[in-house]
N, C-alpha and C positions, 0 to 999 in steps of 0.2 A: 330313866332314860335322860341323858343329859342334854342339855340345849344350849347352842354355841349360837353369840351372836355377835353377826360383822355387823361392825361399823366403817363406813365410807364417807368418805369428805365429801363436802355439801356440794361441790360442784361437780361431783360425779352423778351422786345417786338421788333423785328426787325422792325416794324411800328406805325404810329400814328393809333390811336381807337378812333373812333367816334361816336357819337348816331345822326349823322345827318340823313335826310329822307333818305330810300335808300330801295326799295321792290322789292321783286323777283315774278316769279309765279313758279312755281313748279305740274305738274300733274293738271293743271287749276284750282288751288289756291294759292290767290295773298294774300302775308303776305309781313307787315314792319319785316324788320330784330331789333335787340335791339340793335346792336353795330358791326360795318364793319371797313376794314382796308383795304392794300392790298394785306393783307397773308389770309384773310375769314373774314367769320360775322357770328353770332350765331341771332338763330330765337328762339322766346318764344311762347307759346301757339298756336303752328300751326295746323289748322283743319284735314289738310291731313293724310296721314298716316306718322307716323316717319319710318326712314330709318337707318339701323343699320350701326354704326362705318365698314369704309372700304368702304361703297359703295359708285359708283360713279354718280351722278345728272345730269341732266342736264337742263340750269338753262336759264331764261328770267330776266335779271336785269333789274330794271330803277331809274335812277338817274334824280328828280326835282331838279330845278337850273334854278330861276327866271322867272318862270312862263312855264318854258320849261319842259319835261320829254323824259330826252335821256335814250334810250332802246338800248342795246345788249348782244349778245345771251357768256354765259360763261359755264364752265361743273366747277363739283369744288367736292371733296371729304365729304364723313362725316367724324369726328376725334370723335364727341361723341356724344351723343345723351341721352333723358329720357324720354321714354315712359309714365311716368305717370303725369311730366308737359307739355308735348310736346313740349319739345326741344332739336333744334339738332343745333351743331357745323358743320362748313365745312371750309376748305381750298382751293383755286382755284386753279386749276390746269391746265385747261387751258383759258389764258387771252390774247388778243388780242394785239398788240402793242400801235394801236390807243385809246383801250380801258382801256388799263394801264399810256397813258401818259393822258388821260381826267383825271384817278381819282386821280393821283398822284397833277395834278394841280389844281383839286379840293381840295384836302387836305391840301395841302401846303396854298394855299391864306386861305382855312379857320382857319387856323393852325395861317397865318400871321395877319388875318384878314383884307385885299385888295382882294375883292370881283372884279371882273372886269364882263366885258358882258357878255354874254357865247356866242354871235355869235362872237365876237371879241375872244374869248376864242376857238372855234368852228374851224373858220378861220385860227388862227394863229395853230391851230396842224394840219388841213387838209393840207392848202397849203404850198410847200415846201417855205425856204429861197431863194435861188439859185436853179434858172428854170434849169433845166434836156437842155440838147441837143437831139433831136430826130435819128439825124445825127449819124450814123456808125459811128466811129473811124477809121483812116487810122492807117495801123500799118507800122512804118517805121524802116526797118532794115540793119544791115550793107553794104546789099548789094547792096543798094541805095543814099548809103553817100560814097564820097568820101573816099579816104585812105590818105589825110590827116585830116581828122575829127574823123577818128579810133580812142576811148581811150586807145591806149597801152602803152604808157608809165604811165597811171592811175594804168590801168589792173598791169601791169606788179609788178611797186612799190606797190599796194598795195597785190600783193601775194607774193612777198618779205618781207613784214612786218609780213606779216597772217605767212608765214613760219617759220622767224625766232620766233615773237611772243610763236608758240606755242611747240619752242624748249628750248625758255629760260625758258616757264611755266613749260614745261614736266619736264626740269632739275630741276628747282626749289624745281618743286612737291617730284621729287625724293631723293633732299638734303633733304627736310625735313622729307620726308617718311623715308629716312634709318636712321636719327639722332634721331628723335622724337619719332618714331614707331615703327622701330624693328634696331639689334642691330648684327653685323655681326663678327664673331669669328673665327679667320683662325689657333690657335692653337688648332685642335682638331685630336683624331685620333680613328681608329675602332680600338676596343679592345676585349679582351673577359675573364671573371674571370681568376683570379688566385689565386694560393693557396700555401702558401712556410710550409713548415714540415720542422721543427727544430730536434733536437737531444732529448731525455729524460736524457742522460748520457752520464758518459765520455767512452771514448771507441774509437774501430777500425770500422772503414767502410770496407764492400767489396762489389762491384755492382754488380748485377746480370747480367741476359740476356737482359736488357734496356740499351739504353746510349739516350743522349739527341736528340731531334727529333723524338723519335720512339712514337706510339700511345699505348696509355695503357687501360686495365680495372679497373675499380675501384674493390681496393682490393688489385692488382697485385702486389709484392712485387718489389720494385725497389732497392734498398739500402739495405744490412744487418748492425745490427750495434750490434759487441762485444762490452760486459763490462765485464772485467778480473774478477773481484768481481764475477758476476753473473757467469762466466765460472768454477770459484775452488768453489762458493756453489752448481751448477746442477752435477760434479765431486764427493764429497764432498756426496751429495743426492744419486748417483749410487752408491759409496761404501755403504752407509747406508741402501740401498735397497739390495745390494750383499749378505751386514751381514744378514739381517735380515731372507733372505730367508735362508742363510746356519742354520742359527739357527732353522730355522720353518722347514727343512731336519732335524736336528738332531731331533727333536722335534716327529717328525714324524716316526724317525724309531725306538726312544723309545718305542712309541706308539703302534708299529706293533710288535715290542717283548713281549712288554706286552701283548700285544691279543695271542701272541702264548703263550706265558708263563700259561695266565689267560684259556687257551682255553685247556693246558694242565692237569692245575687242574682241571679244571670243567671234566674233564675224569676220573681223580684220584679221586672228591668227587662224582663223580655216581658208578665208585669200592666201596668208602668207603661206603657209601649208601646202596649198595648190601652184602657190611660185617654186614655192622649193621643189613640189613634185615634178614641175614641167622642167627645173632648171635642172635636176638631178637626170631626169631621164634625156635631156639634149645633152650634157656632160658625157652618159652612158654611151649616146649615138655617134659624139664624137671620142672618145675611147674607141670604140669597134670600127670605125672609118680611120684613125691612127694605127690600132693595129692591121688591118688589112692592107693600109698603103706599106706600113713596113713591113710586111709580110711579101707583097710585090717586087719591093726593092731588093728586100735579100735573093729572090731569085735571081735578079736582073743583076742581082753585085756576083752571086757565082758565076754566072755565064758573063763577065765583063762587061755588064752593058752601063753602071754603074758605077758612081766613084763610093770612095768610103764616107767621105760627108756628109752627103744626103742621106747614104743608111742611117747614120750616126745621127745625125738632128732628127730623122723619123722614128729611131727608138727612142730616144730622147722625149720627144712629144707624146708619144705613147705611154711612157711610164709618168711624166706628168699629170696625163689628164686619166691614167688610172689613179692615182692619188689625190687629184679634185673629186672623183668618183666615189674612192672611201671617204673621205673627211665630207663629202655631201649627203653620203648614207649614213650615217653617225649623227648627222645634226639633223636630217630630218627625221630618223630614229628616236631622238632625246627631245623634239621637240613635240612630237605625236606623244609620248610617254610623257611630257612634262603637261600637255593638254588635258590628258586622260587622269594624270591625278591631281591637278588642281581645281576640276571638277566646278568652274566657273571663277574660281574665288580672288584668280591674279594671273596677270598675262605677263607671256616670258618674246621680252623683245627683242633677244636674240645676244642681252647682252646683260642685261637685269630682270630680275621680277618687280612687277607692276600688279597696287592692287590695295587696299583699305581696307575690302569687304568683311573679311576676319573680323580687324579690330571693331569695326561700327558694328555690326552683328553683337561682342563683345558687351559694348557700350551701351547698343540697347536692351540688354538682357541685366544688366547692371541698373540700369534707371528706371525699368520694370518694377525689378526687387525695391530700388527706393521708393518707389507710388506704393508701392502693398506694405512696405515696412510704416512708411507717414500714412496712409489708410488705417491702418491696425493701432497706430496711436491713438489717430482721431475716434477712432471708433471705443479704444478704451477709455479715453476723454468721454465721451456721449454714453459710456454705460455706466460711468461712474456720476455722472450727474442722474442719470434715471434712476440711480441706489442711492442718491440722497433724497429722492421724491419721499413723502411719506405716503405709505402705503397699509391698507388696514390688514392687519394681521391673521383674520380668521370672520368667518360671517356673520357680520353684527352690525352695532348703531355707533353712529359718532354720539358723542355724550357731548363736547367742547373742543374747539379750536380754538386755542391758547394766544395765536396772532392774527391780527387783523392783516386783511386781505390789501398786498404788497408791503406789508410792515419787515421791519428789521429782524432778526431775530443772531442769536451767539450759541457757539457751541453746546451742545449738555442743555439748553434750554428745551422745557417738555412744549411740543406743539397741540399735539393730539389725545385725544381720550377714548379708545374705543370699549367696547362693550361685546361681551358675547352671551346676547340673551337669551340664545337655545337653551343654555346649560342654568338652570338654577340650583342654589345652593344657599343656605341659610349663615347667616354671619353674627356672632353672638358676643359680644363685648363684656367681660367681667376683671373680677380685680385681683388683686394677685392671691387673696384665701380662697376665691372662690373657684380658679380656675385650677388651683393644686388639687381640690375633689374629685375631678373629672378626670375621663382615658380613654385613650385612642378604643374606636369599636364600640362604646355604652350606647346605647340605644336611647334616645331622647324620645319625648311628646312634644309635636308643635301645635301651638292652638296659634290662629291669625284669628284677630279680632273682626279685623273689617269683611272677612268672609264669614267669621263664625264658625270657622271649617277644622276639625283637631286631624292633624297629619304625625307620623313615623319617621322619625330622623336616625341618622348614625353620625358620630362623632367622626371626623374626616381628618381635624389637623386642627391641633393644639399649638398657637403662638405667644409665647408668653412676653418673650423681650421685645416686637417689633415696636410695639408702644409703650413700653415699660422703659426706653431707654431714649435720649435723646444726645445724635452724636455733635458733639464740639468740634467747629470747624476751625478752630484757633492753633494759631502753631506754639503758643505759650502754654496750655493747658491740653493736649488731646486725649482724647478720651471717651466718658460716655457720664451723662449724669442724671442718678437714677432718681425718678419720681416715687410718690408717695403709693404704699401699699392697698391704701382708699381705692385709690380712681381707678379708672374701670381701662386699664390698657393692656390688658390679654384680650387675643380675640381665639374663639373658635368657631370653626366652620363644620359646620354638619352639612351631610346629603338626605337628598329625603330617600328614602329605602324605596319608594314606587312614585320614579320618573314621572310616570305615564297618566299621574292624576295633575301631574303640573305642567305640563305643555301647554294647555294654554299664557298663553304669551300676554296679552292683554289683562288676563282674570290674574294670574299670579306675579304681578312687576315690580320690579325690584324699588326696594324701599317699603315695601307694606313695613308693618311692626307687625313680631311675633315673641310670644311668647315660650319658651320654654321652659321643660319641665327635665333637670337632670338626675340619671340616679348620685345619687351623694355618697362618695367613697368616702373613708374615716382618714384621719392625717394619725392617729396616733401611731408611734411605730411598732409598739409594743404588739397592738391588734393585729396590726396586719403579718408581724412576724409568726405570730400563732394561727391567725388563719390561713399563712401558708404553709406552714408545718401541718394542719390539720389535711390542708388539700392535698398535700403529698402524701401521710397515710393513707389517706381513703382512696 
């Protein structure tokens, strides 16, 4: 019978694969397996029923091996299975010692091809090398040996070694932990924002109810600050506001003469009105007494009693003072309508209009506007000086007032120093190698000495140039000229990660000294190109 063996590349197969004889029985059918190993074997066209992936077997092997067939009992897993060729995979799972060193040495001679006996085979795994003793052990302990056979000077020196040993390693460990791995900063100190207010102008200072020390609101005026300029235009503004109103008084009490003036005629054209009325209606009485006399006379002129000249001169007078009649009803018509629309404002004297009250009206409505236009100056004057006040910025402490109280002070010049002590935050001064290690988010240890207290920081804000550069204010050379790499003009500021253990205000103020502990990044470029190559794999 010939015997075929696969070979499988090492990172496939943890073992050799064989199609040597090799049959199991399973539920009392007995099948050759296609190919075995010592991780499982796969069966083909088995009778029985197949068994689904995951279940566990249990299994009757026998392995022929010159004319012999060695049987023992295994349990072994299915991994896969197909119902429709009848075949199923399994892994052994559990395999006996005896019955793992027979197959192993089966496979290996056939592997090597030095086939040997299989009692000689049998033999040499059943029986040991080196006969066992049946014999108990005596156990012999110190207290049966002599004291000078004790190993103490063994003992002793070698826990002298083991001590010192894992003092020099502790140390070691720890040189290179704190050089390699984090990075320790004793220029640091707890700080907390601040804010300096300069001047807008040239001018005088005078301090309020603050001096330095005292706690403020934000808003609160601390400093006032004259500008003489600004003091003779709001000056300057009030006279202009004085004027204007004395004008809008006279203005005013023109106004109210005129209404008495304008209030008088209108009394005089309601007389005139009541002349016209009476003179209109006696004109009317003598019209109707005209015509009834020549009414009279035409009779007396048909019946001859009459010359023609008297008719004549009594039509005559008749048509007359009907024409004083119309031209009287026309102008006390025009003169009632000119009353009714000029509605107090000018009186019609039958020959002109008469009357101011318009214009002065006008006039005072005009000089209004100028008191509220000079008002609104002045008033921008006075808020522009209340915006040069200095005021503190946010709720905190004056730290320093820069000008003594009614001193001079110019433009751009810093008056004030305020402080905002609710917020603390740690402020850490290093040099320019040392602050290239560090990065936005590292997580610091702060230890403060004078509490003795170790606190949690995060890096906040890395400033490298603010102190690292110092600008030239020269117009021959501008620029920026850089200091020495040494000195410690980076600063960074860390937060502490838990607010809530530094609220005290008194216990934690600004200026303690703190220590810090940073983790220490590498500057090489090489490293850090690979371990980002690394972090983008993984």
């Amino acid at each position: 019978m010939g015997v075929t063996v696969k070979r499988e590349r090492p990172d496939q197969r943890r073992h050799h694969r064989v199609s040597a004889p090799f049959f199991l029985t399973l539920d009392g059918h007995k099948a050759r397996v296609s190919d075995w190993s010592l991780g499982g074997f796969r069966v083909d066209d088995f009778a029985g029923d197949i068994a689904l992936p995951g279940d566990e077997l249990p299994l009757t092997c026998t392995l022929p091996f010159q004319g012999f067939d060695v049987s023992f009992d295994a349990r072994a897993e299915v991994v896969r299975s197909d119902l429709e060729t009848g075949m199923f995979a399994c892994r052994f799972t559990e395999l006996g010692e005896r019955e793992t060193e027979l197959m192993t040495h089966f496979l290996e001679d056939l592997v090597r091809g030095a086939m040997s006996e299989v009692a000689d085979t049998i033999q040499r795994i059943d029986v040991p090398v080196t006969p066992a003793s049946l014999e108990p052990k005596k156990k012999i302990g110190l207290s049966s040996l002599p004291i000078r056979r004790w190993p103490v000077k063994a003992v002793a020196m070698t826990s002298f070694y083991a001590v010192l040993g894992i003092l020099i390693f502790s140390y070691t460990g720890l040189l290179a932990y704190s050089n390699f791995y984090r990075m320790e900063v004793q220029t640091a100190v707890i700080s907390a924002p601040i804010e300096t207010v300069t001047s807008q102008v040239d001018g005088r200072v005078a301090w309020e109810r603050f001096k330095p020390g005292d706690n403020v609101k934000s808003g609160d005026v601390v400093v006032s600050v004259s500008d003489n300029q600004l003091e003779r235009d709001i000056e300057l503004a009030d006279i202009a506001v004085n004027e204007r109103k004395g004008q809008l008084a006279f203005y005013r009490k023109r106004l109210a003469d005129e209404l008495e003036r304008m209030k008088s005629l209108t009394t005089v054209e309601g007389k005139n009105l009541d002349q016209a009325k009476f003179d209109l209606e006696s004109t009317q009485a003598q019209l109707t007494a005209a015509e009834q006399q020549y009414a009279r006379l035409a009779i007396l002129h048909r019946k001859g009693f009459t010359t023609d000249t008297l008719l004549e001169n009594a039509e005559k007078q008749a048509i007359a003072l009907r024409k004083t009649v119309d031209s009287k009803q026309i102008e006390f018509k025009s003169r009632i309508d000119i009353a009714s629309q000029g509605d107090g404002k000018w009186f019609y004297t039958g020959q002109t209009m008469v009357g101011d009250l318009s214009q002065l009206e006008a006039q005072v409505k005009l000089a209004e506007n100028e008191v509220l236009q000079t008002q609104s100056k002045h008033d921008a004057l006075i808020n522009h000086k209340k915006r040069l006040a200095v005021r503190a910025p946010f709720d905190g402490t004056v730290l320093e007032i820069k000008r003594v109280d009614q001193g001079t002070v110019r433009r751009g010049d810093v008056i004030a120093t305020f402080e905002q002590r609710e917020q603390r935050q740690v402020t850490a001064f290093l040099n320019q190698e040392e602050v290239s290690r560090t990065g936005l988010g590292d997580e610091v240890l702060l230890y403060v000495p004078a509490l003795a207290e170790t606190l949690k920081g995060k890096i906040l804000q890395i400033d490298r140039t603010s102190g690292f550069v110092q600008e030239q204010n020269t117009a021959q050379n501008p620029g920026y000229r850089w200091r020495g790499s040494v000195d410690r003009s980076a600063q960074v500021v860390i937060a502490f990660q838990d607010p809530k253990r530094v609220t005290n205000v008194q216990r934690y103020r600004s200026g303690l000294p703190v220590v810090v502990v940073f983790p220490q990044r590498s500057n090489f470029g090489l490293y850090n190109i690979i371990r980002q190559r690394m972090s983008t794999v993984l």
